[in-house]
N, C-alpha and C positions, 0 to 999 in steps of 0.2 A: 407365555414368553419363554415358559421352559428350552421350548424346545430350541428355540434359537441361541442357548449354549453351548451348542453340539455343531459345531462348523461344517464337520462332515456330514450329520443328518441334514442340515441345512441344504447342500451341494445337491446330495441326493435328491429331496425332493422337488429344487428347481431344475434339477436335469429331467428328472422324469415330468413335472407338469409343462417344462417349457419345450418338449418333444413333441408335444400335442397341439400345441399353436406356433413355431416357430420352427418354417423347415431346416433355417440351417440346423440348427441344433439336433434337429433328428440325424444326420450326417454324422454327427461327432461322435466319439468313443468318453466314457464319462471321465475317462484318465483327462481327455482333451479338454473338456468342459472345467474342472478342477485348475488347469492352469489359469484357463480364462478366467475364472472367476476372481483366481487368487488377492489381484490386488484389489480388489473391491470387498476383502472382507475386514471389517473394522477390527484397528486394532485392541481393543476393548471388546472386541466380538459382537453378534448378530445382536444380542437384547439389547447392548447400548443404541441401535437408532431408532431413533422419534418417528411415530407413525401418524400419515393424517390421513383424513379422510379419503376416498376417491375425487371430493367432488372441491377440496380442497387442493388436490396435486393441478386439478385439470385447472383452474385458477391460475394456479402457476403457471402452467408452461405455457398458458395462453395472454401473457402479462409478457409486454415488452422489458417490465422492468426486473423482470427474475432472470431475462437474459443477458442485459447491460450488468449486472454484476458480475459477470464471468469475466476472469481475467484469464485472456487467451496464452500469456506465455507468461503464469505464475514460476517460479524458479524454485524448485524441491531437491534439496541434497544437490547443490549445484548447479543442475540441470531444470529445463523446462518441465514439469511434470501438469499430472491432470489438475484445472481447477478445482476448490472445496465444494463449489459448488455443485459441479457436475458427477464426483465423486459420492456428494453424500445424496445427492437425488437416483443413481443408479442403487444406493445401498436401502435405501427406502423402499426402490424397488422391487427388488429383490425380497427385499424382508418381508413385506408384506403380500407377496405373490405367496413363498413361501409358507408362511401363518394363515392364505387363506382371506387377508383382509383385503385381496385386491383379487377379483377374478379374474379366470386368464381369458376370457371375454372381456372384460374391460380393458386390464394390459393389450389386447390385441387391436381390439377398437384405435385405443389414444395413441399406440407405440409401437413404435417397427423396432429389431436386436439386429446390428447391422453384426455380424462376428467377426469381424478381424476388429473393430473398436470393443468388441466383447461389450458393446453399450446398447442403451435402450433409445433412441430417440422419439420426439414427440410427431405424431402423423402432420403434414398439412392438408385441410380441404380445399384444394383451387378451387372448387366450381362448385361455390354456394349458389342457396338461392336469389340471390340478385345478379350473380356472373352469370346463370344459367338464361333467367330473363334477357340480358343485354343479347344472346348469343340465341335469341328466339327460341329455348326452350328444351331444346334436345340438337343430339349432332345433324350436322348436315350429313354426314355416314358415318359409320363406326363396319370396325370389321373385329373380327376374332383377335382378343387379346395375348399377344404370342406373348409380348413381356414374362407373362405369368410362368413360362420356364425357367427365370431364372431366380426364382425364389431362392433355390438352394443353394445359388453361387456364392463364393467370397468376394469377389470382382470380376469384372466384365471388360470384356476386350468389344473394340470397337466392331469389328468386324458380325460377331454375335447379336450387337445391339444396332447394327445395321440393317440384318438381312430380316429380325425382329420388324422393324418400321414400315418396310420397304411397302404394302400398301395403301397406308396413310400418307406416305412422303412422296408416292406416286402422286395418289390423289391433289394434294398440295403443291405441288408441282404444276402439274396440269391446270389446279384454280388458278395460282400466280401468272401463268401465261394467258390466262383467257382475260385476267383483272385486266392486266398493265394494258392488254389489246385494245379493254374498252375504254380505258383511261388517257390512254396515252401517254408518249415520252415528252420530255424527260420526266421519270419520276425515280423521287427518294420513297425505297421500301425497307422499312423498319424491320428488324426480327428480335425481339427482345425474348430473355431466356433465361431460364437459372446456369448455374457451371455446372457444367458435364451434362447440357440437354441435348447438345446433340446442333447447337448453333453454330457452330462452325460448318461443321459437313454438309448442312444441309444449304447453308449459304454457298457452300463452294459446288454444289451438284447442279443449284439452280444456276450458278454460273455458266456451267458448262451448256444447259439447255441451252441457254438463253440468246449465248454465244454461237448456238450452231444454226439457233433459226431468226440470225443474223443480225441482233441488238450488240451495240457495242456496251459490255456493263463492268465496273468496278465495284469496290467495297470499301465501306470506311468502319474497324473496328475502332468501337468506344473504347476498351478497357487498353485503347492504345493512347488514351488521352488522359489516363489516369495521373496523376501526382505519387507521389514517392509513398510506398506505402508504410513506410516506419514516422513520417508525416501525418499519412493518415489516422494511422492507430493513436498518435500520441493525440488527435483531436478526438479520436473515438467516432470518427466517420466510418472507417472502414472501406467499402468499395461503395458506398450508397450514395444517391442522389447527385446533384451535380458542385456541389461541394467537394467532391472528392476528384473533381475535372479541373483539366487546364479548359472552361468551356469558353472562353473567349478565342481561342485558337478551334477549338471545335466549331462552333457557330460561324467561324469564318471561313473556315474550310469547307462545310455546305455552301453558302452563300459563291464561294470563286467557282468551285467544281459544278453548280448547273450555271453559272455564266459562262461556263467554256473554258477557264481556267484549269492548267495545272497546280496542284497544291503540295504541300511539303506540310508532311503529320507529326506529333512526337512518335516514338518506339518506346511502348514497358517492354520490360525486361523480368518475365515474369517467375525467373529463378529469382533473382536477389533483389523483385518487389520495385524497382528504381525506373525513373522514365527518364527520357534521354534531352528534356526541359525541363530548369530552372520552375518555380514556384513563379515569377514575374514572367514565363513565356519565352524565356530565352535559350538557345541550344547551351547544352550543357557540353565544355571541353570533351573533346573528344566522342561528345555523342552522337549517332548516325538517325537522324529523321527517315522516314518514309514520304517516297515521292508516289502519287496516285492524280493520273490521266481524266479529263472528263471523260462523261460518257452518257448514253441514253438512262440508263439503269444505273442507278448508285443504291446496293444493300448497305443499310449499315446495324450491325451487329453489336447486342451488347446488353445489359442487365436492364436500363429505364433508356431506353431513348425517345419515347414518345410521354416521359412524365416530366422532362425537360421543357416548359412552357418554352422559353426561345426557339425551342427545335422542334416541336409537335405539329405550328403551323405547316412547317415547311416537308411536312413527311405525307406520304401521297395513298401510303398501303401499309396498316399498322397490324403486326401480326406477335403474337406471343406461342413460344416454341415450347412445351410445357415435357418433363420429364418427370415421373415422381420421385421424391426424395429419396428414400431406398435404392431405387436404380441408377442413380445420381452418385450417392455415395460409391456403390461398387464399382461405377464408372471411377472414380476419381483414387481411387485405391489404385488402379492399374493404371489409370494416366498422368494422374500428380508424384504418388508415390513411388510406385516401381521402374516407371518410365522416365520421367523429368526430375525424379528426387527433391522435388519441389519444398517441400515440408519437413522439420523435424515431428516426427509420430507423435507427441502430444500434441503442440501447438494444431497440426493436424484434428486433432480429436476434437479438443477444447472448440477450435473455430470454426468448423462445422456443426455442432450441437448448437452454439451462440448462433451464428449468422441463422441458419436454413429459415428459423421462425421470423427474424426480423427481415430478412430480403424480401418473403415471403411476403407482410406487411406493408412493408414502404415500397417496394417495387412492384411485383406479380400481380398483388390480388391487385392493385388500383388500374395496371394496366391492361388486364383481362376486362376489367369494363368499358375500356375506352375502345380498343382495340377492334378491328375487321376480321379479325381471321384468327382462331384458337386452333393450335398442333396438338393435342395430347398422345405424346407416344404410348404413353402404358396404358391408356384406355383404348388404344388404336381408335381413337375417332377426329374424325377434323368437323370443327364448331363456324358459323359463319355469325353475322349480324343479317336482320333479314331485310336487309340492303343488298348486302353483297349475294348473299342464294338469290335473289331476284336476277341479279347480272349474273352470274353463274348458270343459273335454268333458261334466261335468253340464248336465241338463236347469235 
């Protein structure tokens, strides 16, 4: 433990060992690494933090309940600052990479270092082996994983993590039109997804198809059914499950729009977290609803909408859009933070470290089981159930 009285040996040695598994860090100059690291070194220094084992930490991070103690907008010196939590499990990190107690095979294994959070986050596996089974075992194709360019970025701009996709989202494309052919209209096609998978765009491409080879189709976004999210937090729901839905307005808005009805949705307001209805359902003064057309093709878009037992019956084509965390994150650096100013930087930090594992949990992995149709961008492969490849490989 010697050694870890020496702040600056300390620095060094994790700059040099985490050059070797971590590309952003190969990037940086070590003056650069020394800032980042800055606030993560205790104020008592590196010997005061508590080391535990490896198979001890992986415990942790894989326990919902080490992440419900995060409080996402603790207040430090005024302002929001990082969680105790999240702070002193990055310092643990650290220390014991440094000392040698944590190898950087293991680190790399469990933990992606995303650098602009200068943090370590925990991996998720989507595609254990029970999702692999449900999905007949291996991809229905997989192509060359372009993702793997952008290890070294900070953030990601859409356009880069576009033309990355582009022959899986083909491929997926092409299966949705051959599905809905053999299925028939009207149908509700689900796209469930983490933030920043890439759910939007790819709902809005298939629109486009879909629209030229002559389906009349709309959209109905979930997290435009959201309740107030300073409501949410103080229940400690967060965006999860349908608890956190105006869903008797949701459920009803399925139900008019395939009778032919036109429908009126709430709008969130996903800068200052507020939806534009009342908690009892009611338009909120001054607040502008969304008006949405029936149509052959209703996508609707959004974190669980086929784990919503009232709404799972009534969904025709159940698909999960899967992006990995890492590439998620850089996405959302560019699109929440620099672009929409979405977030103060810590809350930022804190509630991504918190959420990724439990969405992950109560949303994703249950509905990758349930699910027709698996999108993995960063693995570039498209997954089926062997249902669906059956109508797929049909003439």
């Amino acid at each position: 433990m010697d050694l870890l009285r020496d702040s600056d040996k300390v620095s060094e040695i994790l700059f040099s060992k985490m050059k070797r598994f971590q590309p952003t860090i190969a990037e940086l100059e070590f003056y650069e690494f020394k800032y980042g690291i800055n606030e993560f070194v205790p104020e008592r220094g590196w010997d005061s933090v508590t080391l535990e084992s490896p198979s001890t930490l992986e415990a942790m991070v894989t326990s919902k309940e080490f992440y419900k103690g995060i409080n996402i907008k603790p207040i430090v010196n005024g302002r929001i600052g990082l969680d105790e939590i999240v702070v002193t499990f990055q310092q643990k990190l650290f220390a014991g990479l440094a000392l040698g107690c944590y190898s950087e095979d293991w680190v790399d294994k469990h933990f992606y270092f995303d650098p602009r959070s200068f943090m370590f986050y925990h991996r998720t596996d989507y595609f254990t082996a029970e999702i692999i089974g449900h999905l007949g075992g291996k991809p229905y194709r997989q192509f060359d994983r372009k993702q793997k360019k952008f290890d070294t970025r900070q953030e990601l701009g859409y356009r880069d993590f576009k033309l990355s996709n582009l022959e899986v989202d083909n491929l997926f494309i092409q299966s949705a039109m051959k599905l809905t052919r053999f299925r028939g209209v009207p149908l509700i096609f689900a796209i469930a997804g983490q933030t920043a998978a890439g759910k939007t765009e790819i709902v809005d491409r298939l629109k486009e198809v879909f629209t030229r080879e002559g389906f009349k189709v709309t959209s109905i976004e979930i997290d435009n059914f959201l309740t107030d999210r300073d409501e949410r937090e103080e229940k400690g729901i967060h965006s999860e499950g349908k608890e956190a839905l105006h869903l008797e307005l949701f459920k009803q808005a399925l139900m008019d729009i395939r009778a032919g009805k036109q429908v009126t949705t709430p709008r969130y307001n996903f800068i200052d977290g507020t939806s534009s209805h009342s908690l009892d359902g009611k338009l909120k003064p001054g607040g502008v609803p969304i008006d949405i057309s029936p149509a052959e093709i209703i996508f609707i878009e959004g974190n669980f909408p086929f784990l919503i037992d009232e709404i799972a019956p009534l969904i025709g084509i159940k698909v999960v859009y899967l992006t990995d965390d890492p590439i998620r994150l850089k996405r959302k650096w560019r699109r929440d933070m620099d672009l929409r100013k979405k977030y103060d930087l810590n809350y930022f930090r804190n509630r991504f470290f918190k959420d990724q594992f439990i969405m992950a949990q109560v949303a994703y992995l249950p509905q990758l089981l349930t699910c027709d149709i698996a999108v993995d961008t960063t693995g570039s492969a498209f997954w089926a159930t062997p249902e669906v490849k059956k109508s797929l490989d049909s003439n």
